[in-house]
N, C-alpha and C positions, 0 to 999 in steps of 0.2 A: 149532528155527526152522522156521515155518509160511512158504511162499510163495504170497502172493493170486494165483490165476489169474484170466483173464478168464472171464466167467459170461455170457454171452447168455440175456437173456429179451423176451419179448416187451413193448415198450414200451406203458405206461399212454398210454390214452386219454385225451383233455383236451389244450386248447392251456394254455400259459405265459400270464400278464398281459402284456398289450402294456406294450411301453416304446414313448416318442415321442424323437422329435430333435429337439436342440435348434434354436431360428432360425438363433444364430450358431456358425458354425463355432467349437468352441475350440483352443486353440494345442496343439499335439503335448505327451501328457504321458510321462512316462516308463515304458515297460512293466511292469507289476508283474511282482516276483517269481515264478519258477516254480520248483520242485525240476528237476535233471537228473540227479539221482541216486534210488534206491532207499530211500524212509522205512521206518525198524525203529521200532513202536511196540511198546512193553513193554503188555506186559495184564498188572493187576495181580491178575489177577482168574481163576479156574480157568476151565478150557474149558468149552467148553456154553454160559457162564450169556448175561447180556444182555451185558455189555461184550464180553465174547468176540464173540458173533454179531453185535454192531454193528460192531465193527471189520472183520469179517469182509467184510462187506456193503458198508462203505463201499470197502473196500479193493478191489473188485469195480470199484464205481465211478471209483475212482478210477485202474485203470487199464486201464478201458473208454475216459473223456471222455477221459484228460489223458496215457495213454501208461505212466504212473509207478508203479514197482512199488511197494506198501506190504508189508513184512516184516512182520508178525505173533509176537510173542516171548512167551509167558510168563513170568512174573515174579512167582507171586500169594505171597500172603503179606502180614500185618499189616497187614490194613486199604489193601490197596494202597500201601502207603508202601515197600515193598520195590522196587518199579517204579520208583515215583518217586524214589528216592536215586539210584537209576542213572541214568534222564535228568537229576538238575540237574547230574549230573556231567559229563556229554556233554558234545562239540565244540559250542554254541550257532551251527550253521549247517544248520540246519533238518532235520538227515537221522536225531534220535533224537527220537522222542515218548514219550509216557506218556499211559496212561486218568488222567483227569480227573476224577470225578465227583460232585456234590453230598455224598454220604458221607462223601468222603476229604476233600473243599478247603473246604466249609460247614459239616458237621456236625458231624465229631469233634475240630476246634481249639476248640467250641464247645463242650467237655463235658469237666471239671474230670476227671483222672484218666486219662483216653487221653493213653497216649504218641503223640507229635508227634517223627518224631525228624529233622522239619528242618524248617525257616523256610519256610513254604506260598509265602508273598509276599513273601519276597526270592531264593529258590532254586528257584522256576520261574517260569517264564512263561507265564500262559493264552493255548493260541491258539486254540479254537475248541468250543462246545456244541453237538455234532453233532444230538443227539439226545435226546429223553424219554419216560420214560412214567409213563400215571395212575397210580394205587391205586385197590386197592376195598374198601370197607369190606365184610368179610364176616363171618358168625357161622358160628355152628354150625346143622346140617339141621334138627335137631329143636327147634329154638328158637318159643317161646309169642309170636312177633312177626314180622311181615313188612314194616317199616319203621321206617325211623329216629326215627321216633315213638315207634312200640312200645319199640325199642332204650334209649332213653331212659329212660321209662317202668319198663322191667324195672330198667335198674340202679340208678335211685333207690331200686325195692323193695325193693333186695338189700341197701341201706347200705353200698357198698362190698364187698361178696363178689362181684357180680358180675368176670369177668375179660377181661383182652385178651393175645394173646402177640404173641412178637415174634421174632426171629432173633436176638438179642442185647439187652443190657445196652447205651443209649447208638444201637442203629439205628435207621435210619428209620423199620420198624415200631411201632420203640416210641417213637419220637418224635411217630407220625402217631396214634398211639391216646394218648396223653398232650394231643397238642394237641386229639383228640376229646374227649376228657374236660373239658378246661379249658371250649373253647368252648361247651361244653353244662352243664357244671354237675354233672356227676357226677363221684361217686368209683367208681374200678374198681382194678382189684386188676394191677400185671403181673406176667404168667409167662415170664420170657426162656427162649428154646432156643438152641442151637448151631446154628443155621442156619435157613432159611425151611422148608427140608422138614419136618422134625418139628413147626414151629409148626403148619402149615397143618394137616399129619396129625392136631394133637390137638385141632383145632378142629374140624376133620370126623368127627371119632370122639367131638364131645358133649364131653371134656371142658375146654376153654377156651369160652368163649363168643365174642370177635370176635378179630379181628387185621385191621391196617389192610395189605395187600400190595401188591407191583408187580401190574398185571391180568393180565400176561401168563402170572404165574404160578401164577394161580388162575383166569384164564377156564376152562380144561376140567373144573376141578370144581364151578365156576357152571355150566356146559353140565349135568352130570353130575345136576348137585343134591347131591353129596356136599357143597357147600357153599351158603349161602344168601348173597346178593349183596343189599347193601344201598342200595349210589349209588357211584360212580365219582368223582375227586381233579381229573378235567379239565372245560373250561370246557363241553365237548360228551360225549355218549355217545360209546364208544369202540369201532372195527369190531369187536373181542376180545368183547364183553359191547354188542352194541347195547340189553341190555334193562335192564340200568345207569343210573338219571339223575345227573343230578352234584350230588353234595352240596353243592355253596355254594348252591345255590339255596334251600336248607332251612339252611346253615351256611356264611358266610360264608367263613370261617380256613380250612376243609376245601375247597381248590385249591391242591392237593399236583402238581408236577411233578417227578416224580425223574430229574432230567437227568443225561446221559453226554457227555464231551468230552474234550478231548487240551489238555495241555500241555508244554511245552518248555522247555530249562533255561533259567538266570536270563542275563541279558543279550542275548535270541534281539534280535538288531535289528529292529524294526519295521516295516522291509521283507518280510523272512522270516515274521514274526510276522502278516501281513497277506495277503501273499502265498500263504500257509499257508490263512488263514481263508476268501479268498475261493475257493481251489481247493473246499475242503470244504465250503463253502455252496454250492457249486455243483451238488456230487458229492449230497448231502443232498437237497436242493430238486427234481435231475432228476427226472422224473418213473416212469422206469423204476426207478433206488434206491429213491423214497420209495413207493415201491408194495410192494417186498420187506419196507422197514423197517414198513409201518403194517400189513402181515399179520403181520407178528412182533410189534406192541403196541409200537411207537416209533412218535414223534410228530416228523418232522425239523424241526430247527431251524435251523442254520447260522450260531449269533450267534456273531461272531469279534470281538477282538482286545479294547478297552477295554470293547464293550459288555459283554463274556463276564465281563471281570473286574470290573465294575459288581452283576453276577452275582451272582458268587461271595459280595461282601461285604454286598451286600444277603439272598440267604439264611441266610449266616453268623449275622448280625444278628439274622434271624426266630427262625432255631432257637434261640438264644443266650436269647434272653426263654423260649421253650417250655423249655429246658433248668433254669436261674433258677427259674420258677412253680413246678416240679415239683419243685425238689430233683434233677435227678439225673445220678449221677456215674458215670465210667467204672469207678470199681474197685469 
């Protein structure tokens, strides 16, 4: 059990968007909810990666603004579902969360053959999308192309022998080179790994040719050259790779945000549920947090309570047709 201390840094420059007040006074509402206790969020996810260090960060934040310790717990294993069985078991009084993340709550209910071993949307509660970051379509250094054109171009050559990897069978890598594929018209070949490190490695060492990744985890070998950077998944370049442009503007479908967020068990009351969401949009949005998260390759978000899970079902959906097109199955 990790305890978030308070972390002082020096506050980002830049005002807030002005709010106005209203003409008429309105009548007294009822205070939102605040935790008075100490939140244990399960990370489902080993230490280091990005859900770790986002939690970590926010957790900073959150009891900078608002006083409130956040606990920090691992819990990783099976796709984050081992975290999450623990929270839907929880007290539903706001003081046990779970990482949330596109992967766990969109992707994998999406894809015939991944055990699911609980009811997503009756056994927790979304309370809040803290955070996201792009992807970068990248290849290999020694590659006969230096854009998405070119990339094209090579794998129609290939008839299908050209290749893309992925960290698994069913993830996002392979979901996000599957939907490149579809949206452009070519056939390419995948090569799943056991994680993102050996993908990237065998793409930087010439033999795979692309894999679609979080930026944050290939900027320093875009920096290096060990890897060749093709266009970035978000609507803008991103601080990580500013030399990145973003591929929907060449490919529409290719505006990938692989978001991270928390949820809580099933019946959290919507007081709690809100109360929750607007602390961490708060915490997210400061501007001293979102200065720590956007040098780490997160993009803050802060959508909490129905929007989040509007979310959920709407990415669910996307991946669900990507998954369908391709044929493909978790086992």
């Amino acid at each position: 059990m990790t305890l978030i201390r308070i972390s002082r840094r020096t506050a980002l420059v830049g005002a807030a968007a002005a709010s106005f007040a209203p003409l008429v006074t309105p009548s007294p509402a009822r205070a939102a909810w605040a935790p008075s206790q100490p939140i244990h969020v399960l990370v489902g996810y080993p230490p280091g990666g990005a859900v770790d260090i986002l939690v970590r960060v926010v957790g900073e934040g959150v009891q900078r603004l608002r006083g409130v310790q956040l606990v920090a717990e691992t819990r990783s294993g099976a796709y984050g579902f081992i975290a999450a069985q623990s929270a839907a078991r929880a007290t539903p009084d706001g003081t046990t969360l779970c990482s949330a993340i596109m992967g766990m709550m969109s992707v994998l209910p999406a894809i015939p053959g991944i055990p699911v071993p609980l009811d997503l949307d009756r056994e927790l509660t979304p309370v809040v999308a803290l955070a996201g970051t792009p992807m970068a379509l990248v290849v290999r250094p020694d590659a006969p192309f230096d854009d998405v054109d070119g990339l094209i171009a090579y794998a129609k050559s290939r008839n299908g022998a050209a290749t893309y990897a992925s960290s698994g069978n069913g993830s996002i890598n392979h979901l996000g080179g599957a939907l490149f594929c579809g949206a452009t018209g070519v056939q390419m070949t995948h090569v799943p790994y056991r994680g993102g490190a050996p993908a990237t490695l065998d793409v930087s060492a010439g033999r795979v040719d692309m894999m679609v990744a979080n930026v944050a985890e290939v900027a320093q070998q875009i920096g290096s050259r060990q890897l060749k950077g093709l266009g970035v998944t978000a609507k803008e370049p991103t601080p990580l790779a500013p030399q990145l442009l973003p591929l929907a503007d060449r490919i529409p479908a290719m505006e990938i945000n692989n978001w991270f967020g928390l949820a809580g068990p099933a019946n959290l009351p919507a007081e709690i549920r809100d109360g929750l969401g607007q602390m961490f949009d708060a915490v997210v949005n400061d501007p001293q947090t979102s200065r720590i998260l956007i040098e780490r390759g997160l993009l803050p978000l802060g959508e909490y309570g129905p929007a989040f899970s509007q979310r959920i079902l709407r990415d669910r959906e996307r991946w669900k047709q990507v998954v369908q097109a391709n044929n493909i199955r978790g086992d």
